[in-house]
C-alpha positions as CSV (number, residue, x, y, z in Angstrom):
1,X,-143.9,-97.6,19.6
2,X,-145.4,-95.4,22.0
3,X,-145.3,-96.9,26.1
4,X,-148.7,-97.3,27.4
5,X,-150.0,-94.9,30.0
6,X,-152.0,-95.8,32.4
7,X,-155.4,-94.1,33.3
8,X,-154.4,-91.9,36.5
9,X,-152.1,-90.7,34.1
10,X,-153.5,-90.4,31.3
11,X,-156.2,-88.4,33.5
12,X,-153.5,-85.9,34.9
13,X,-152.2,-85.4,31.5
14,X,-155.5,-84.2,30.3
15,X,-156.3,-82.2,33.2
16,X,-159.6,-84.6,34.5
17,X,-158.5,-84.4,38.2
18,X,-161.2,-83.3,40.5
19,X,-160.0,-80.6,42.7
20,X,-160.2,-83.4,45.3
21,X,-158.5,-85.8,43.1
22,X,-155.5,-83.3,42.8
23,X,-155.6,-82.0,46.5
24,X,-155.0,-85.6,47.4
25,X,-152.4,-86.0,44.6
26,X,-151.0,-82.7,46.2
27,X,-150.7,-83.6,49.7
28,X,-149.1,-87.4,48.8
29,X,-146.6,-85.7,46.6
30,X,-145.7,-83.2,49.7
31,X,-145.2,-86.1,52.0
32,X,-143.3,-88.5,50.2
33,X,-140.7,-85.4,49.1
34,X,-140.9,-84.1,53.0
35,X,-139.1,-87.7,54.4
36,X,-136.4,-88.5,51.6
37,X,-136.1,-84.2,50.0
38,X,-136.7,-81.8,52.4
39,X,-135.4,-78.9,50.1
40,X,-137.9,-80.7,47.5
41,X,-140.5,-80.5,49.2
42,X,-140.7,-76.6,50.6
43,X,-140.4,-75.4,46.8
44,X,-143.2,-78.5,45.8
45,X,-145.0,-77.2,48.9
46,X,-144.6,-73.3,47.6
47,X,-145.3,-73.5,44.2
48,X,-148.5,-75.6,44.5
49,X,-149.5,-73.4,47.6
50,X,-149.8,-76.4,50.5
51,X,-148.9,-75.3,54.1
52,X,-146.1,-77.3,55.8
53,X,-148.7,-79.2,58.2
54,X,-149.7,-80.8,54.6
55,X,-146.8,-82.8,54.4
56,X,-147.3,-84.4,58.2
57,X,-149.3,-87.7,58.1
58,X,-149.8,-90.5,60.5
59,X,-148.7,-94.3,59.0
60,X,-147.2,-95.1,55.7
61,X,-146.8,-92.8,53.1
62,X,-149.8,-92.1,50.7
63,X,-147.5,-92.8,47.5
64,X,-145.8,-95.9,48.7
65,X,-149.5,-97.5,49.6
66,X,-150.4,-96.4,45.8
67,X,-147.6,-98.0,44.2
């Protein structure tokens, strides 16, 4: 039996992320990597091409909120 996905998922999978949608996806990735896996985060922050400021936000993590 196959698990269920749910539809932010299901979206990434197929690739239906604004370029918005995926810049925000982007930058909450960055910052939740730049406070627990520093080392993590410069190659996240190099291969999808986000600058270093990306990763500094003010309040709780964009990722924790989410989830």
């Amino acid at each position: 039996m196959r698990p269920a996905v749910d539809a932010p998922m299901a979206a990434l999978a197929a690739g239906m992320l604004t370029e918005k949608q995926r810049s925000d996806m982007h930058a909450a990735v960055l910052e939740y990597l730049g406070g627990r896996f520093p080392e993590s985060a410069e190659a996240f922050a190099r291969e999808a091409g986000l600058g270093a400021a990306a990763a500094k936000a003010e309040g709780p993590c964009a990722l924790e909120r989410k989830w």
